[in-house]
N, C-alpha and C positions, 0 to 999 in steps of 0.2 A: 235432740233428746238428752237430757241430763242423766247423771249416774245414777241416782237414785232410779228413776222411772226405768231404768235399764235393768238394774238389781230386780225392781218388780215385775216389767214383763217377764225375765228369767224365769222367775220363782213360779209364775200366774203357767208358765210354759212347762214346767215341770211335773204341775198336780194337774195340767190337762194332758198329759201325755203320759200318766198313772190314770188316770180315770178313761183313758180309751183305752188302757189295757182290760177292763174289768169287764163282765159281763153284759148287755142290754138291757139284762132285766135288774141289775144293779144299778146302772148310770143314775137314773132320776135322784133316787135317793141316796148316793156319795154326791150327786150334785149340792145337793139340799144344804149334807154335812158339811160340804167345801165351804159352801157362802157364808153358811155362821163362822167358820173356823178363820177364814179368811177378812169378815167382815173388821173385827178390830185391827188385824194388820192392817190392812188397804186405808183403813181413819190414820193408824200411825204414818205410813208413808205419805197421805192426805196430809198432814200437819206437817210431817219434815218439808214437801212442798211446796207448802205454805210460808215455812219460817224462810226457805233459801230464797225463794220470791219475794218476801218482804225486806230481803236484805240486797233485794237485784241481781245478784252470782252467787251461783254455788262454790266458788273459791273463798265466799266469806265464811264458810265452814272450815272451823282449826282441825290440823287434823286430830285429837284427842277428840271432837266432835265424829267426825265422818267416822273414826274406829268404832264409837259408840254404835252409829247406826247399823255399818255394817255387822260389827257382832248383836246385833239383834234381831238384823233379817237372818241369818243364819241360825236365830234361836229359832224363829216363828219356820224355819225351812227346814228342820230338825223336824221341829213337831206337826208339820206337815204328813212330813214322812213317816211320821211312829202311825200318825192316824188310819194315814194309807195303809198300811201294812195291819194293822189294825182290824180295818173293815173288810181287808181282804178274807185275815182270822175267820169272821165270823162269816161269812159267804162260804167258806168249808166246813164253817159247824155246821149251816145250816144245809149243805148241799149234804153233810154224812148222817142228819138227821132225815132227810128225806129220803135216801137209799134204805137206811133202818126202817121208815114207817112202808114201802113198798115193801122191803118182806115181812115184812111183819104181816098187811093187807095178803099176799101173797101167800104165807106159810100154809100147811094145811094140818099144824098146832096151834093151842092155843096160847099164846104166849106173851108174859110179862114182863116189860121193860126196867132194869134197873143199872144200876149207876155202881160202879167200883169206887170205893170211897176211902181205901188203905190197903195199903201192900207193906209188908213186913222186909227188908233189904236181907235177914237172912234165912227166910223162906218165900225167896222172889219168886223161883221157877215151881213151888209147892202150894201156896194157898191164894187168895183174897179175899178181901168183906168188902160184899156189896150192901146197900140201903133199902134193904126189903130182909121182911120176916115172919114171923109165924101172920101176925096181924094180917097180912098182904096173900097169905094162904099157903106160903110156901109149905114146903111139907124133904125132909133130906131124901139125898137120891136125886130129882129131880134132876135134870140135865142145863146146861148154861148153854148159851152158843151166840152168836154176833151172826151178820147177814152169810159174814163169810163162811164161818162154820163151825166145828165145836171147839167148846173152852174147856165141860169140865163137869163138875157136878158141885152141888149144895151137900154139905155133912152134917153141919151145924147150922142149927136155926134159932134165933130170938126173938124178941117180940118186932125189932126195927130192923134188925142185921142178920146175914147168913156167911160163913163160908164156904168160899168155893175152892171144891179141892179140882189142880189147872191138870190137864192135859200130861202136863210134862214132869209134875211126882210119878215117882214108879208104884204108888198104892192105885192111880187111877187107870183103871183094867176097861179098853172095850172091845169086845168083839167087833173084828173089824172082815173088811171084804176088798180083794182090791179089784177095780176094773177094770173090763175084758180078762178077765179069768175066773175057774171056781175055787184060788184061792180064800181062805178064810184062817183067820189067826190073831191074836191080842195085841193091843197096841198099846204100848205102855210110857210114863218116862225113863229115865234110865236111873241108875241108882247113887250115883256120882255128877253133880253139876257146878260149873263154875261162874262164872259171870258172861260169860257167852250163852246165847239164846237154844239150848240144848236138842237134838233131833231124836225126834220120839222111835221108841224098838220096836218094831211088828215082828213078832214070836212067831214058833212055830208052824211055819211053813213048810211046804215039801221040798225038801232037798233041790230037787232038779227044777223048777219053779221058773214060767218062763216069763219074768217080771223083768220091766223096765223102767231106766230113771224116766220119770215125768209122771206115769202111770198114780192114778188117782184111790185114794182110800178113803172109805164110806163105813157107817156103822152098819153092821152086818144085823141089827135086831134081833138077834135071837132067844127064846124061849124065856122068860124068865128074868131077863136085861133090862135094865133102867133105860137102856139107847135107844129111841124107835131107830130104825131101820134109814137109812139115805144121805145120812147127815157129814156133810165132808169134815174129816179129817184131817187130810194133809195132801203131800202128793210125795213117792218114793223116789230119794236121793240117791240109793244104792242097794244093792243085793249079794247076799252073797252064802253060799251052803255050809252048815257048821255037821258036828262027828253026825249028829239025831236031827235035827232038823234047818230049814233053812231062815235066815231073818235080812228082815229091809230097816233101812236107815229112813225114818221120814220125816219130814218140812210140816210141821204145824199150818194150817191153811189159815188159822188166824195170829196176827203178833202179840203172842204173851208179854210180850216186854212194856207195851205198850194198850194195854186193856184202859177201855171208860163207858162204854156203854153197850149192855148184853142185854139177852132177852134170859127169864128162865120157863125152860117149858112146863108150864102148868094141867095141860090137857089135849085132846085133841079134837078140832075142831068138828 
């Protein structure tokens, strides 16, 4: 077996040893993508085959020749790899599209899907605009939230666009609840943030408050409140009793830092 057919078994062994990493129900179709991508390689190495056979040894390649080759299967083996990784990308958009559309089917609101389409670098941890507006029915107040839980609320609405004031501004106030206790108290951002991912303030708790880190927070819906009632928060990092009351340090349950696609609740089903 000549170098060159060695270069390509390698290469042919690489992308089927990336394609059994991927899913079952993905193989057919990176198959598919493989053999187009591959086809004009496999004609290139088909022809370098060709020309060393018509010259009887592959020592009639100078080497200023064979450098040529190999820096080319090395291009086509680059771009193997980008594609790979690639189609992997898009088997996670689509596996966290699908997670989204089950709660969505699941929720027991009714709720609109949109898109975060700008974030401001220095009001990161404070606002966003998503791709929905007055057109789309929004209406402000309205609550944001993703499968995992809440982001926030809508302020500002336009015909195309709204903003959404996040979780971890300290203007956005919700009565919150935390579980296994009859704790109840506001959870807020803080007033000061930096470029770290900020841990939201649950106010007003009772002093002696027998809360533990893990311990999960829910909106508490009460009377009056934009929040319905059940909607995870976060979960508590810390506790601790101040002179008048006591407050928990909490873990946003969805990553602010990294928002793209929300629901806003519209109704209830």
């Amino acid at each position: 077996m000549n170098k060159v057919n060695v270069i390509l078994l390698v290469l042919v062994l690489v992308a089927a040893t990336a394609l059994a990493s991927m899913q079952a129900s993905f193989v057919q179709d990176a198959q598919s993508r493989f053999l187009s991508f591959l086809s004009p390689f496999l004609k290139t190495g088909s022809a370098i085959q060709h020309a060393i056979s018509s010259d009887s040894s592959f020592e009639s390649l100078t080497p200023t020749q064979l450098r040529h080759q190999i820096a080319a299967l090395s291009t086509e083996n680059a771009r193997l790899r980008a594609t790979i990784q690639l189609m992997q990308d898009l088997q996670e958009d689509n596996q966290k599209l699908r997670k989204a559309l089950n709660y969505r089917n699941r929720s027991v609101f009714r709720l609109l899907p949109a898109r975060i389409i700008s974030r401001n670098a220095t009001t990161w941890w404070s606002t966003a605009i998503l791709n929905r507006g007055f057109q789309d029915g929004l209406e402000t107040d309205m609550p944001v939230l993703t499968e995992t839980g809440l982001v926030g609320k809508i302020t500002t609405v336009a015909k195309d666009i709204s903003t959404v004031l996040l979780l971890t501004d300290e203007n956005c106030r919700v009565a919150s609840a935390i579980e296994g206790s009859r704790e109840k108290g506001i959870t807020a951002g803080p007033r000061v943030s930096g470029n770290v991912p900020p841990l939201l303030e649950l106010n007003f708790l009772s002093k002696d408050a027998k809360i533990s880190s893990g311990n999960r927070v829910y909106t508490a819906g009460v009377s009056g409140g934009i929040f319905p009632s059940g909607i995870l928060i976060g979960t508590v990092k810390d506790f601790h009793p101040r002179d008048l009351d006591g407050q928990a340090r909490v873990e946003p349950a969805v990553d602010l830092s990294h928002l793209e696609d929300v629901f806003v609740v519209v109704g209830v089903k």
